[in-house]
Residue, then its C-alpha position, 0 to 999 in steps of 0.5 A: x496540487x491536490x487530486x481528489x477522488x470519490x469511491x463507493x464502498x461496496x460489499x466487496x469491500x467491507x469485512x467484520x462488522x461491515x466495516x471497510x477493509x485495509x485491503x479496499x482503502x489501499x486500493x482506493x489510495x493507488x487509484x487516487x493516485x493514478x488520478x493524480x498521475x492522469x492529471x499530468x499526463x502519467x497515469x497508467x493507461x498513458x505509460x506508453x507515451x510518457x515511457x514512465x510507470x509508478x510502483x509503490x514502495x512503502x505504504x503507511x495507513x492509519x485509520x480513525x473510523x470505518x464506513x461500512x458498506x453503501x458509504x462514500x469516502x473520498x481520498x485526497x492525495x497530494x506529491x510530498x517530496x522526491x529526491x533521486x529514484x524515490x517521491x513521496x505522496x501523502x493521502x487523507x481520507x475523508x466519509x460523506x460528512x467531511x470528517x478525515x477518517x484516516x491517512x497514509x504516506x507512501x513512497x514510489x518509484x518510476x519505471x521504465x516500461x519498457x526496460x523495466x529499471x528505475x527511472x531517475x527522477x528529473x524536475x520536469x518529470x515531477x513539476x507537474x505535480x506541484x509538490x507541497x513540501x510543508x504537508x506531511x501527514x507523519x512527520x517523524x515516521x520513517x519506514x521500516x529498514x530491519x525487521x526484529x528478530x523475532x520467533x516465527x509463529x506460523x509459517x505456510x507456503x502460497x502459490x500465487x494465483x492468477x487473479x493477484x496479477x496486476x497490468x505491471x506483471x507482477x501481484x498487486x500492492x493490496x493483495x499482499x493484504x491477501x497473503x497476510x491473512x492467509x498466515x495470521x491465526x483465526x480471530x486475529x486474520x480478521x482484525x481490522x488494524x488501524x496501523x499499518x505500514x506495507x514495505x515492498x522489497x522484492x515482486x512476486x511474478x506469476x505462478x511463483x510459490x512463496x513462504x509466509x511467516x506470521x511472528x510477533x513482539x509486544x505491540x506489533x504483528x509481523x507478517x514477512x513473505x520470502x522467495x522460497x527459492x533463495x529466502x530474500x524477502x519480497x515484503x514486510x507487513x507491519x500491523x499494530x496492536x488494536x488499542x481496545x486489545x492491549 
C-alpha cells in the first residue's frame, strides 16, 4: 500500500541556485512517512494509544533534478520489508509534472514510548501497512556498517541548541543536514549532493556538545559526529562527489 503526500517548496526550503535542499526533502520523506503511519492508526500525534514510535535509522537519497522555490513535489512512500526490531521504506519523489526526480530508502525502528526501548515487531503491528516486498528502489545498496580510515580535515565542537529538538527529545533526523555543513569547508558547505546516505547510531539529547569531523576519500565526503564525552559515534553522513565535480 502506498502513501502518498503533496508539499510546496517554500523559501525555506531552497538553497544555491534556489534549488531545493537535501535538508528539506528528508523533511518532506518523515512527514510522508507519518502519513503513511496515520493511515493505520501509528502516526506520531496517535503514539499514546498505539504505545509505538518510529525513529529513523538509515536513510539513502538519491536526486535527479531540484525544483526551486513555489514548485510542488509530491512523495510516495511505501513499507519494504521487516524483520525482527528494524522495517524497511522506500520513497520516490516526483515534480508537478509527474516526472520522478529522486528516491530514497530507509530504514526504522519502533519504540515504546513509554519506556523508550525497541520494540519487537509483530505481524499485526506491520500488516497494515501492506508491504510491497518486490518494490525496491536499490537493490544491492547496503547501508554503511564501517567507516575508512580516513585523515580528519576539519574538526569543531557544536553545542546543540534548542530549535534542533524534536517531539521525541532528541535533534531531529534532518538537522544532522545542519551540523554537516557547519564542519564542511566554504564552497563545498554549499553544495547540493544528489547522493547521500544518513546512519544514525546514537541520539544527540539536549544541550549535549558534540565533535564534528569533516574527511574525505576519492569520490566521497565523510562527515562524522562523536559524543565528546566518551568518542562513541552518533552519526555517519555519507555524501557523494557531484558528477559535474569529478
Amino acid at each position: 500500500m502506498l502513501a502518498k503526500q503533496k508539499f510546496f517548496v517554500g523559501l525555506q526550503d531552497v538553497g544555491e541556485g534556489n534549488r531545493i535542499s537535501n535538508k528539506a526533502l528528508i523533511e518532506a520523506l518523515s512527514n510522508a512517512a507519518n502519513v503513511h503511519g496515520l493511515m493505520v492508526g501509528q502516526s506520531t500525534g496517535e503514539k499514546d494509544i498505539s504505545h509505538l514510535s518510529w525513529v529513523v535509522l538509515n536513510w539513502k537519497l538519491k536526486v535527479t533534478d531540484r525544483p526551486g522555490a513555489c514548485e510542488i513535489i509530491e512523495v510516495a512512500t511505501w513499507g519494504r520489508s521487516y524483520k525482527g526490531l528494524v522495517a524497511g521504506r522506500d520513497y520516490e519523489i516526483t515534480d508537478s509534472k509527474g516526472k520522478v526526480i529522486g528516491k530514497a530508502t530507509s530504514e526504522w525502528v519502533a519504540i515504546n514510548p513509554d519506556t523508550g526501548r525497541p520494540i519487537k515487531l509483530k505481524p499485526e503491528q506491520i500488516e497494515g501497512y501492506q508491504m510491497e516486498e518486490g518494490r525496491v528502489n536499490f537493490p544491492d545498496f547496503r547501508f554503511s556498517k564501517q567507516v575508512p580510515e580516513m585523515t580528519v580535515l576539519n574538526r569543531i565542537e557544536f553545542k546543540v541548541i534548542k530549535s534542533m529538538i524534536d517531539m521525541n527529545g532528541h535533534v531531529h533526523n534532518a538537522s544532522y543536514i545542519d551540523l554537516a555543513e557547519e564542519v564542511l569547508p566554504e564552497g563545498i558547505d554549499k553544495l547540493l549532493f544528489n547522493d547521500i546516505e544518513v546512519c544514525y547510531r546514537k541520539e544527540i539529547k539536549p544541550g549535549e556538545t558534540v565533535i564534528i569531523e569533516y574527511s574525505k576519500n576519492l569520490e566521497d565526503y565523510y562527515v562524522i559526529i562523536k559524543d565528546r564525552t566518551d568518542g562513541s559515534v552518533h552519526s555517519v553522513i555519507i555524501m557523494k562527489e557531484p558528477e559535474a565535480n569529478r
